[in-house]
Each structure stands twice: as C-alpha cells, then as structure tokens.
Residue, then its C-alpha position, 0 to 999 in steps of 0.5 A: x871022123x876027124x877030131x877037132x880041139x876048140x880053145x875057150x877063154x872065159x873071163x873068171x867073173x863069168x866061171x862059176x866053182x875052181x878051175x878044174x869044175x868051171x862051168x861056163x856061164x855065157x854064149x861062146x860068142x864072148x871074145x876069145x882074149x881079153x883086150x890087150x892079150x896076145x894072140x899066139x897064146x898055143x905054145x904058151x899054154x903047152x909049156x905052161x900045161x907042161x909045167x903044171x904036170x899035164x898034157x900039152x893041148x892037141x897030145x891026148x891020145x884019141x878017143x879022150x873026152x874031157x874037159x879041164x882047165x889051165x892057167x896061162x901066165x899071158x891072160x890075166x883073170x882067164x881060164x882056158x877050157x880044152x875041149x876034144x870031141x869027134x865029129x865035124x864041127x858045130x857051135x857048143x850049146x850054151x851051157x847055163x842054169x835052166x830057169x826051172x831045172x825040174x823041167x826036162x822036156x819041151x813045152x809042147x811035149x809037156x802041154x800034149x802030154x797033160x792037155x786030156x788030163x787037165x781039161x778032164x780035171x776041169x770038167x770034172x772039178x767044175x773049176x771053170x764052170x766056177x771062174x765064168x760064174x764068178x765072172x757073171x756075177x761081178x757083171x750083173x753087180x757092176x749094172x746092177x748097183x753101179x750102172x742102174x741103181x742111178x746116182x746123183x746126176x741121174x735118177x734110177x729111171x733115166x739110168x734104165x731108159x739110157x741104158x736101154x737106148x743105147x743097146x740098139x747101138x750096140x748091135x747096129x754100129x758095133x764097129x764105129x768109135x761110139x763107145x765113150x757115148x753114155x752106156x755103150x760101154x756097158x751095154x756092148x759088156x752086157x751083151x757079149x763080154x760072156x759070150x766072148x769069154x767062152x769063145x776065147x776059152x775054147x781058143x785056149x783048148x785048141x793051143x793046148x791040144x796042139x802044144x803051142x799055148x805060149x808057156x815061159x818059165x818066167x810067166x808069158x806075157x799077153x797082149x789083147x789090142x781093143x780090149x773091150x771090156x777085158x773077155x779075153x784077157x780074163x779068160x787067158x788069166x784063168x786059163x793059166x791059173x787053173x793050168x797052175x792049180x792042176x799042176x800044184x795038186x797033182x805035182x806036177x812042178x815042170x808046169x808050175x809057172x807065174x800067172x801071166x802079166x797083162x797088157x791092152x790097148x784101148x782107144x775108149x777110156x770109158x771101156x777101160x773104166x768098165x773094165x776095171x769095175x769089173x776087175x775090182x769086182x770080181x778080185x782079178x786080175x790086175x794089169x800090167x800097162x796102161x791103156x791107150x789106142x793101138x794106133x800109132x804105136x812102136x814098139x821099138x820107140x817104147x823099148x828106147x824110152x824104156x832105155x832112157x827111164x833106165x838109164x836116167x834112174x840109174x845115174x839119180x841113184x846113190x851108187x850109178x856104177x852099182x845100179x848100172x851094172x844092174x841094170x834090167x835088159x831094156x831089149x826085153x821089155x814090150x815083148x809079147x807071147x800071147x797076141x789077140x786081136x778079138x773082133x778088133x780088125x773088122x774090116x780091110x782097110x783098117x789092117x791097111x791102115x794099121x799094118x806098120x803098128x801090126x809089123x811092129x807087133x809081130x816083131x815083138x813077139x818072143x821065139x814060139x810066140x802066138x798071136x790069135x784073130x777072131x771074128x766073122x766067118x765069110x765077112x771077116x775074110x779079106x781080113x784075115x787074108x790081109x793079116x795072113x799077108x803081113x805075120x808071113x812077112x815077118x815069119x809068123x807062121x799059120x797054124x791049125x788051119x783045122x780049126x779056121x772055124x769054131x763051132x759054137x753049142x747053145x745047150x751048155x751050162x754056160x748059154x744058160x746062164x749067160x741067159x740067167x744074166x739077161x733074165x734078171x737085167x731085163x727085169x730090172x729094166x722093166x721095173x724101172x724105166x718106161x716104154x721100152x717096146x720102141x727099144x724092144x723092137x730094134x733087139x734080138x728077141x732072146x735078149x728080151x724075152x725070158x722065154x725065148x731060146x738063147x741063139x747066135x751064130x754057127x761058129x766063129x772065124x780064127x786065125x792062128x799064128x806063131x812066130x818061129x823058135x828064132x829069137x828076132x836078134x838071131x842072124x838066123x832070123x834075118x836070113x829066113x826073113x830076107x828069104x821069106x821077103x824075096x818069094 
C-alpha cells in the first residue's frame, strides 16, 4: 500500500502545549495558509527542517509514524504538522476534547448495556412508583384546593357544578379548540394527565431497551408540541433523572448527564396555566421556552431572531469586540433531540395543514435525534402514514416497528391509584354540588363509580422516528436527502 504525507497548517490560537506536543483543536477544514501566505512553502519548510537538524518532510524512512512540528520562516504565527501514514487516503478525525472524556463508548452500547439493570433498580427501589405518586398528589391539591374549593367569584357549589359539566366535553369534543372554556382544562388533566404519563413511561423503556433514547453530554433537549397539561414532559424529566440518580449511586460517570431542558407548544393558554399550577405543585420541572401555538411556526426565522438578539446584545456591551467574539453559536439554538407529538395530530388534514411547521421540526432535530407520535390505533392510521411521508422527506427514519402498538395492563399499582384519584374528587363533587345524574349519564361508569373497575383501551398506536447520525450542515446529509427526494 502506498504512503501518503498530508501537511497541516493550524493557526497557533487553535494549538494547545509547545510545538512539538501541539494537538489541534479545529476540523481540517481550516485553510491551509493564513491570507496573505505563499502557496509553494514544500522547499521551504525542507531547508528550514534541514536547519533546525530534522528531516526534510517526504525523506523518513518507510514505516515511520510520527507527528511533529516545525517552524516556517514564511507563515507567521503557524505550525506545520507532518503526518506519515499507509493506506489510502481519508479525512483525519477531528481531534479535540471529549465533552465528557469518562465515556469511552457509544450511547446506544452504554444505554443496552445498562437498560436491564436500571429498569430493575427502579422496580426495585420503587423510585418510579414515588415520582407518579408525587405526581397525583399534586393533581388532586391543584382541583382540590384551587379548582373546587370556590373563590371570590364563584362559590364552591358552582366551582363543582362547572367542573362536572364541563367533563362530558372532555370526552365528546376532545380534538376541537374547546380548552380555554371555564374547567376544560382541568377536567381534560383530571381525566388523562395520569394516564398519559405512564404511557409515555412506557415510551422511554422502549428507546432505552433499543439504545436510541436521545442522550447528549450536555443535556438533550425536549420538545412536546400540544403539550396539554405537561404528561410527557414530566414523564421525560423524570425518566432522566432517575437514569442520573441510578448512574451517581452506582458510579456510573459515563451516563451522568444534565437534566434535560424543556420546551412546548400550546395553543390554550388556560392549559398552560394548569400546567404550571402543577409544576409549582408538585416542585418540578421548570421549563425552558414559553409557550404559543405550534401553527405558523419556523425554526429557521426563530434561529435568526435569535441571531439578531445576540448580535445586538453584543454591540450594547461595554466591550462589543470582547462579547463578539464570545458570542454563543446561534446555529444551535431550537434544536431538538427529543420530539412528541402526543394525541396532537388526530386527524389527516391537520398534518396536511401543518406539514411545512412538521418539515421544520425534523429539520431541527440534532444527529440521532428521536421524535415520537402517539395516539389511536386504526383511527390514527392515515395519520401516521401521512407523518411517516414527511420525516422519510427529511431523513427520519422509522424505527422499532415492533412495537407500533403498546399493549396497556389495568391491574398495576399505578391503575389503582389513578382510580384512588377519581375516587376522592368524585366524592368532593358529590358533597358539594347538586344533580349530578345528568353529568353522570354522559360519562364512563368507572370514572364515577368507586366500585367499578378502572378500563380503557387494549393498547396505543406509536411511531418512532430518528434522524440520521448526519449532522443537517453536512454535504453528506444534503446528498442522502436529495437521494432520498428523487425515489
């Protein structure tokens, strides 16, 4: 096989130690000579190499590998690294400081490795049992004391009679934009905000057990679009969290990452407040963005107004220059690992009609991103085809077809006590508002009745999608995508 020798010139601000242990700290995609250099520098670095008592670069004998360092009286402030190897030629890896340099492999052989052994420790601990109990709890304070009790406006009799009459609403016009109405939004979190967070739960299990659940050294990034009262994302908060405890009490550094950071959409602003009487209930977690409708939005606009803030913050400092160069990488803001669209994208037309939002938020996923939807079973199916057309667009990939349908259990401590919770509320109702058989009528019987059997469906309907290990400003990325587009 052939020996090749590659020069590299790095600008000293970018070296790190003394010319002969210089370690790069940039891609090689840096220009080879600093502006204004000449571009034949070969002979020159030979006589200057001859000089300084070494070898010319190109003489060593066959079979050296090395790597050094010398100076060139042509290039200013530059060293120029020699770097012999055999074998046909292929980009150097970039060479830099691991974010966390404990971890010596990759995520998805760390997470199958330990996925068994954690999910065993949170059975066994009953750590998760805990957080969902925690959980109900602040749920049942929130409708109890600041939902019913009544107020100033509104006796604790009405409080009760709205809130009852506005559960039948709940069920029957679930997907219409009913939720700023008096009490929706507490009865639609009544009603499934329990439920939907040991869906998600079960979510989590899957991605771990398939070494895709979205880890970053710094902390991943989640994104629910139509939130609601917030399941997801406090199932995802402590999914990680527990996954950060197991890691510290078993020493496990290589999986010791930030808590993620938070981020929703949602069109009702009275589902936003709920969900933050719930967060401040129950002590976490906080969230990152603020909320707004999902409709309309671009990502890319988001990232330039983020630039502009940035840049105009900079130049109203003290020192401009000095905040500058400084500046955070606006690139990387509104990006995503984590995507869920839970019981959001109910029917057809309205990923029609959100499709150019739905583009923009694949696009901004990061390399090995995930995003989930679930929903229905056979109702949900022309939406799950009509998503699946779109993340294929822009290569994201579906994953874990297996598991398209999640069985659901009723017999587990979490059924009972979501049971535990209806029980009591509906007790309070009955103590304190009148003629309630109307709303009865119009509602499931184990909501109501303390001695029925809590029920629901079979299973749930999911989809799973994870972009590429191709970061988007790749060229690799934009050729797999134009291959993709002309199939």
């Amino acid at each position: 096989m052939a020996e090749k020798t590659f020069v590299l010139a790095v600008p000293h601000r970018f070296l790190i130690g003394w010319p002969e242990h210089v370690a790069p700290q940039l891609a090689l995609s840096t220009p080879s000579r600093p502006a204004g250099a000449p571009s034949a520098r070969l002979p020159i670095l030979k006589q200057q190499q001859r000089i300084n008592g070494r070898k010319p670069v190109g003489s060593q004998r066959p079979g050296e590998d090395h790597l050094h360092a010398a100076r060139s009286p042509d290039l200013v402030n530059t060293e120029v690294m020699t770097i012999r190897r055999r074998g046909p030629r292929r980009k150097p890896p970039v060479i830099g400081p691991r974010v966390n340099p404990l971890r010596t492999t990759t995520w998805r052989r760390l997470l199958q490795a330990h996925a068994e052994t954690f999910l065993a420790w949170l059975a066994s601990t009953g750590k998760r049992f805990e957080v969902f109990d925690r959980l109900a709890g602040a749920l049942e304070d929130f409708l109890l004391q600041h939902v019913l009790a009544g107020n100033t406006e509104f006796s604790a009799n009405e409080s009760c009679m709205g809130f009852a009459n506005a559960l039948p609403l709940v069920f029957s016009r679930c997907n219409e934009a009913i939720y700023d109405q008096s009490y929706v939004a507490e009865g639609y979190a009544f009603v499934y905000l329990l439920e939907r967070y040991r869906r998600f739960t079960q979510i989590l299990d899957v991605l771990l057990r398939a070494g895709i659940l979205p880890m970053r050294d710094q902390g991943v990034d989640v994104l629910d679009v139509g939130v609601g009262p917030g399941a997801a994302l406090y199932a995802a908060s402590d999914f990680y969290d527990q996954l950060a405890e197991y890691a510290r009490q078993h020493e496990i550094d290589e999986l010791k990452t930030p808590l993620p950071r938070l981020s929703a959409f949602e069109s009702s602003w009275r589902m936003g407040l709920v969900m933050h009487w719930i967060s401040e209930l129950r002590g976490q977690p906080q969230f990152h963005r603020p909320f707004g409708p999902f409709d309309g939005v671009d990502f890319e606009v988001l990232r330039e107004r983020r630039r502009d803030e940035l840049f105009m913050s900079a130049l109203d400092s003290d020192d401009p220059l000095e905040a500058l160069s400084a500046l955070p990488d606006y690139k990387n803001e509104w990006r995503f690992n984590l995507g869920i669209f839970s019981y959001v994208l109910t029917q057809e037309a309205m990923v029609t009609k959100l499709s150019r939002e739905l583009e923009g938020l694949f696009r901004s996923m990061r390399a090995g991103g995930v995003v989930v939807t679930l929903g229905g079973i056979r109702e949900y199916r022309k939406v799950y085809k009509a998503v699946d057309k779109i993340a294929r667009r822009e290569l994201m990939e579906r994953r874990e077809r297996p598991h398209s349908r999640m069985r659901l259990v009723y017999t587990d401590p979490y059924t009972a006590r979501i049971k535990e919770l209806y029980r009591r509320i509906w007790q309070h109702l009955e103590a304190h508002a009148i003629g309630l058989d109307a709303v009865k009528s119009q509602l499931p019987k184990d909501l109501w009745n303390a001695d029925a059997p809590l029920t629901g469906p079979a299973g749930f309907g999911l989809r799973i999608f994870r972009r590429l290990d191709i970061t988007p400003s790749k060229g690799s990325f934009q050729k797999a995508k134009a291959s993709m587009e002309r199939r």
